[in-house]
C-alpha positions as CSV (number, residue, x, y, z in Angstrom):
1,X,0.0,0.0,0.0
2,X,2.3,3.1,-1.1
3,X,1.2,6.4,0.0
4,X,1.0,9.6,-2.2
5,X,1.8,11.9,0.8
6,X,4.2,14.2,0.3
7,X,4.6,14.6,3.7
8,X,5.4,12.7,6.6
9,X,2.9,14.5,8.3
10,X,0.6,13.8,5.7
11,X,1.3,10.4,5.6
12,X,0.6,10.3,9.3
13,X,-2.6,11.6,9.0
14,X,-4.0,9.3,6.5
15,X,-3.3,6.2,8.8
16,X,-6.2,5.0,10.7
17,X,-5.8,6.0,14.9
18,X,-4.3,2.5,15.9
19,X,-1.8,2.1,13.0
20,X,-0.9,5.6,13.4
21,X,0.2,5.5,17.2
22,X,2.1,2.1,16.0
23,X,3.6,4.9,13.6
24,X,4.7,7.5,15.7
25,X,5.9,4.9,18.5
26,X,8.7,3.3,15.7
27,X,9.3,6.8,14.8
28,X,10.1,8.3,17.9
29,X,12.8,5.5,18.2
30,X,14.3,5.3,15.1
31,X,14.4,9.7,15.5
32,X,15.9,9.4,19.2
33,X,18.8,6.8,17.5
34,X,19.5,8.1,14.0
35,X,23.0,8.8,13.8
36,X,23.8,12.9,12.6
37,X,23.5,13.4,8.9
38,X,20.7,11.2,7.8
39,X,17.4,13.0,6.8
40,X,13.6,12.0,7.4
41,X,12.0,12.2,3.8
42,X,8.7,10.8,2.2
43,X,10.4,8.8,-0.6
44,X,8.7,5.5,-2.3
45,X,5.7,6.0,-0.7
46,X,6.8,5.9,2.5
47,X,8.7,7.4,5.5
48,X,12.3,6.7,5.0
49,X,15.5,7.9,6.6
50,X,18.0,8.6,4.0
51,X,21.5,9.6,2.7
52,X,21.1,12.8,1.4
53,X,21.9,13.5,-2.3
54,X,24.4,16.0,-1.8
55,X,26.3,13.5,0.5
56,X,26.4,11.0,-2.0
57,X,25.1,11.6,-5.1
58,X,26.3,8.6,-7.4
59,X,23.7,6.3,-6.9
60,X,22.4,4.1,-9.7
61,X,19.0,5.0,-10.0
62,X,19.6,8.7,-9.1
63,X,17.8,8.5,-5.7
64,X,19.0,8.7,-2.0
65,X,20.5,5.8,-0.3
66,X,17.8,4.3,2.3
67,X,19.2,3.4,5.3
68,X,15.9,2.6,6.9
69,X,11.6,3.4,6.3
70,X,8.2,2.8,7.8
71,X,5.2,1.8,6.3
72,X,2.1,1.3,6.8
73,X,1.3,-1.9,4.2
74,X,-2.3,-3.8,3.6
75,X,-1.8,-6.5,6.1
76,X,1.3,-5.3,8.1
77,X,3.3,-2.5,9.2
78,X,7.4,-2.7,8.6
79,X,9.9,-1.1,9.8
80,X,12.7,-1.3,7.0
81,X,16.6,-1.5,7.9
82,X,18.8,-1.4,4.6
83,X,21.9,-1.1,7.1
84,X,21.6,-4.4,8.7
85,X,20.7,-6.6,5.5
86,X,23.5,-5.6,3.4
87,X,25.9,-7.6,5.5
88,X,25.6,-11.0,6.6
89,X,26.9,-10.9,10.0
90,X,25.5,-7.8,11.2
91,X,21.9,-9.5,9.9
92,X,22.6,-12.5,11.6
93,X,23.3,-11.0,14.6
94,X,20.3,-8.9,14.6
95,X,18.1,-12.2,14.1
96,X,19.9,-13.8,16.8
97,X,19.0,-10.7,19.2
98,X,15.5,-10.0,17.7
99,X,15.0,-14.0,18.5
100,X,16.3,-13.6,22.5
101,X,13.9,-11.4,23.0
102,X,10.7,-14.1,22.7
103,X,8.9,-11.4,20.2
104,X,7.3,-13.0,16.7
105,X,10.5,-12.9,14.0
106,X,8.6,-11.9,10.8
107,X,10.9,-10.4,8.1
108,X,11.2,-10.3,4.6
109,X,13.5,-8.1,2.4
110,X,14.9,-5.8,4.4
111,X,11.9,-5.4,6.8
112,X,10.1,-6.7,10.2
113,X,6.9,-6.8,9.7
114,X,4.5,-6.3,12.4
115,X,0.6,-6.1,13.4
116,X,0.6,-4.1,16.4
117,X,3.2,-2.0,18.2
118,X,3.9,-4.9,21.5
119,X,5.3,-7.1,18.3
120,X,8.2,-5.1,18.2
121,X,11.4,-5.0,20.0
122,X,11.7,-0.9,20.0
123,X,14.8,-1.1,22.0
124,X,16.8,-3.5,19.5
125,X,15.2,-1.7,16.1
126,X,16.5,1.8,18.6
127,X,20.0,-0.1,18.3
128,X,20.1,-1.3,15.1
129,X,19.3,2.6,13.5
130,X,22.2,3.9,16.0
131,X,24.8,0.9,14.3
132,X,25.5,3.3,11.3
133,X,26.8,6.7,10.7
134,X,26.1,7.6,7.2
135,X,30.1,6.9,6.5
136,X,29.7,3.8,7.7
137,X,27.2,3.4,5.7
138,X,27.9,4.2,2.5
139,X,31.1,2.9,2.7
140,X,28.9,-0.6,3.2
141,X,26.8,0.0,0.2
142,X,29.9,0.7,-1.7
143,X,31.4,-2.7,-0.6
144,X,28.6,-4.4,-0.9
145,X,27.4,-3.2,-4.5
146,X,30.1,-0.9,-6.1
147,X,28.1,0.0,-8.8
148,X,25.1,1.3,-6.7
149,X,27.2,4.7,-5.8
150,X,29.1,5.0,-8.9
151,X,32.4,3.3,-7.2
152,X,34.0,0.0,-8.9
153,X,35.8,-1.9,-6.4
């Protein structure tokens, strides 16, 4: 379910009352953790935390690198984190984690997907947003897919 809102206010305000408190809850967290230098943007439809253009411009499709989104989907919400799927052990060790703490593990590409707020562990998706300064993270991306930022490795 991708959102025309321009916004993320906007995009708040289209949610229904429940989904929207689920929201702002994930929000608040991934806000308080962000590492300096990231920006809060509408982009694909949804709420997405970003590399800024001017920080790194040589993407391949011309867009800001995603470091992490929310979304409100038909039958879910998800909390994306690009950072900790593009790298194998960091992933694994966020599964490993997200496991200890007894809460349903329901991913898929890059996301958690959850139905109501008490399914997710705010204080490990509060960690995982705080793993990556946007150096660190590019310089991941790059490693990861040199030809995503313009860089051949």
């Amino acid at each position: 379910m991708q959102s025309d809102a321009t916004s993320v206010a906007q995009y708040l305000a289209e949610l229904p009352a429940d989904r929207r408190a689920a929201i702002e809850a994930v929000r608040q967290t991934i806000l308080a953790n962000l590492p300096q230098g990231y920006e809060e943007a509408m982009n694909w439809g949804m709420i997405t935390y970003q590399v800024p253009l001017d920080r790194c411009p040589n993407t391949y499709n011309g867009q800001p690198l995603a470091y992490a989104a929310l979304a409100s989907q038909k039958n879910h919400m998800a909390v994306y984190l690009t950072g900790i799927y593009a790298d194998d052990e960091t992933r694994q060790a966020f599964e490993t984690a997200y496991r200890a703490t007894g809460k349903r593990y329901d991913v898929g590409k890059s996301c958690v997907r959850f139905r109501k707020l008490d399914d997710l562990p705010l204080a490990l998706i509060g960690e995982s947003v705080a793993r990556f300064s946007v150096d660190a993270f590019i310089a991941q991306v790059e490693k990861a897919h040199p030809v995503r930022t313009g860089k051949r490795a």
